[in-house]
C-alpha positions as CSV (number, residue, x, y, z in Angstrom):
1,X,32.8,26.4,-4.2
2,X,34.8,28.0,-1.5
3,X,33.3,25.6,1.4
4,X,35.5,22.7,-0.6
5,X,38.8,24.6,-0.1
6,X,41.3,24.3,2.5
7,X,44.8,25.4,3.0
8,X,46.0,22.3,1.5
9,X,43.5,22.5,-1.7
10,X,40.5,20.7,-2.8
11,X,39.4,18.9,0.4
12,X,37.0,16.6,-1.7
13,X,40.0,15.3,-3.7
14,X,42.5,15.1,-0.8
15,X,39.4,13.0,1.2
16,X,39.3,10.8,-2.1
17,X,43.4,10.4,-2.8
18,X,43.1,9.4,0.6
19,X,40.4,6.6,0.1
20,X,40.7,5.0,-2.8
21,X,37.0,3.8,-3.7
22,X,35.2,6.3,-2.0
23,X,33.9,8.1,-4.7
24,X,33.1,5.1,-6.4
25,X,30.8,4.5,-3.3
26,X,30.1,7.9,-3.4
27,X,29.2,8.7,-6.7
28,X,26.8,4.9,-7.0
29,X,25.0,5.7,-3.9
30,X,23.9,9.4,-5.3
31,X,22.8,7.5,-8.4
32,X,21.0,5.3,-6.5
33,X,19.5,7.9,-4.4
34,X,18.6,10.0,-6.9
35,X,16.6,6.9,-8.5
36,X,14.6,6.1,-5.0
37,X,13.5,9.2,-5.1
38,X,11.4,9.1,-8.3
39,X,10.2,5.7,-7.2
40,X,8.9,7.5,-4.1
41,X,7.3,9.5,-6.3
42,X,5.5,6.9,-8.0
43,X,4.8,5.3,-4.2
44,X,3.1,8.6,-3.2
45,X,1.1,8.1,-6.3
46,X,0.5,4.6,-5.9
47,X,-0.5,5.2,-2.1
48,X,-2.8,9.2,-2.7
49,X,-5.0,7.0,-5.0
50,X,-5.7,4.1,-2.7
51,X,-4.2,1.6,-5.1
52,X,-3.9,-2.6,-4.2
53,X,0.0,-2.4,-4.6
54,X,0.6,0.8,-2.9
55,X,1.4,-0.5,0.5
56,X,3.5,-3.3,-1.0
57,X,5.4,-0.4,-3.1
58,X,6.3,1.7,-0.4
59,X,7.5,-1.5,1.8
60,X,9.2,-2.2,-1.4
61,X,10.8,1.1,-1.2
62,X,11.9,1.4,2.2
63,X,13.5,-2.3,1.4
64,X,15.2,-0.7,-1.4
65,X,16.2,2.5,0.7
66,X,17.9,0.1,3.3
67,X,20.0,-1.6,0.7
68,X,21.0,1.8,-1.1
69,X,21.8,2.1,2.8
70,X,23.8,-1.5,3.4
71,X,25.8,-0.8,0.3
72,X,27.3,2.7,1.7
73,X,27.9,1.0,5.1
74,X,29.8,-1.8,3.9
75,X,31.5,0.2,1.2
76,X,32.4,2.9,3.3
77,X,33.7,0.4,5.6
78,X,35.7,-1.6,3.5
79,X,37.2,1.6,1.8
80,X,38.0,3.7,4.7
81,X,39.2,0.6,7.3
82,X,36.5,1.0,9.9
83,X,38.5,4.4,10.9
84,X,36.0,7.1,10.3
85,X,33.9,7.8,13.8
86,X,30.5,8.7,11.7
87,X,29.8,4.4,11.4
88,X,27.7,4.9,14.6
89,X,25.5,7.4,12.3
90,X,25.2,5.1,9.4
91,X,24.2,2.1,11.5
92,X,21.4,4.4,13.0
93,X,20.2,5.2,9.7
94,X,20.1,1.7,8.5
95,X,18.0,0.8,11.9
96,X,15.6,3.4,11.1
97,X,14.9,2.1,7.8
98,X,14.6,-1.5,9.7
99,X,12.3,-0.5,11.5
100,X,9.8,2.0,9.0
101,X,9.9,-1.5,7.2
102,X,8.2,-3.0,10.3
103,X,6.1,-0.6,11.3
104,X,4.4,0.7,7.9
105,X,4.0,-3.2,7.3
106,X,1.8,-3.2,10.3
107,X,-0.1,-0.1,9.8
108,X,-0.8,-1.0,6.2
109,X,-2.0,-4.7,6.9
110,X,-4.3,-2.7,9.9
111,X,-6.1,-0.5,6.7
112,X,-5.4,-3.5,3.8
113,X,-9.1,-2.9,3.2
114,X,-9.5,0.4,1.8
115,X,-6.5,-0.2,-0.7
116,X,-8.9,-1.5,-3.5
117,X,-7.9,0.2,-6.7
């Protein structure tokens, strides 16, 4: 809609004339997303119902989370030169996906016996 137009026309196409690639990054990364989120899904399952794998799953999803995350970072990187000042926001979102990796391991081997399913 109208939050897309600018003075100078479509600011999504005038961001992606500018960066060639972007949208490639752009457009893979919503894909990606958009599959990590039924996985999650199935994780919630896997997890409400107590099952053996379920802690494994959801370390397996974060894992997958941070490399839907990487792949951004680098790509956006690459594409735009390191000249866009929101990096500082993507490295902090890869971190936090570091360490949820870490810290639900931990919890999870702490309660590995009542995942018996």
């Amino acid at each position: 809609g109208m939050a897309y137009e600018t003075t100078y026309g479509n600011a999504k196409e005038l961001v992606y004339a500018f960066y060639e690639g972007l949208e490639f990054i752009d457009t893979t990364t919503a894909i990606l997303s958009f599959a990590l989120s039924f996985f999650g899904i199935y994780v919630r399952f896997r997890l409400s119902q107590y099952r053996v794998n379920g802690p494994k799953m959801l370390i397996n999803l974060f894992t997958a989370s941070l490399a839907v995350g990487l792949f951004y970072v680098i790509g956006f990187f690459i594409v735009t030169e390191g000249e866009v000042d929101s990096f500082a926001s993507m490295g902090a979102s890869v971190a936090i996906n570091i360490a949820m990796i870490g810290l639900n391991k931990k919890y999870f081997d702490n309660r590995k016996h009542l995942f018996v399913n």
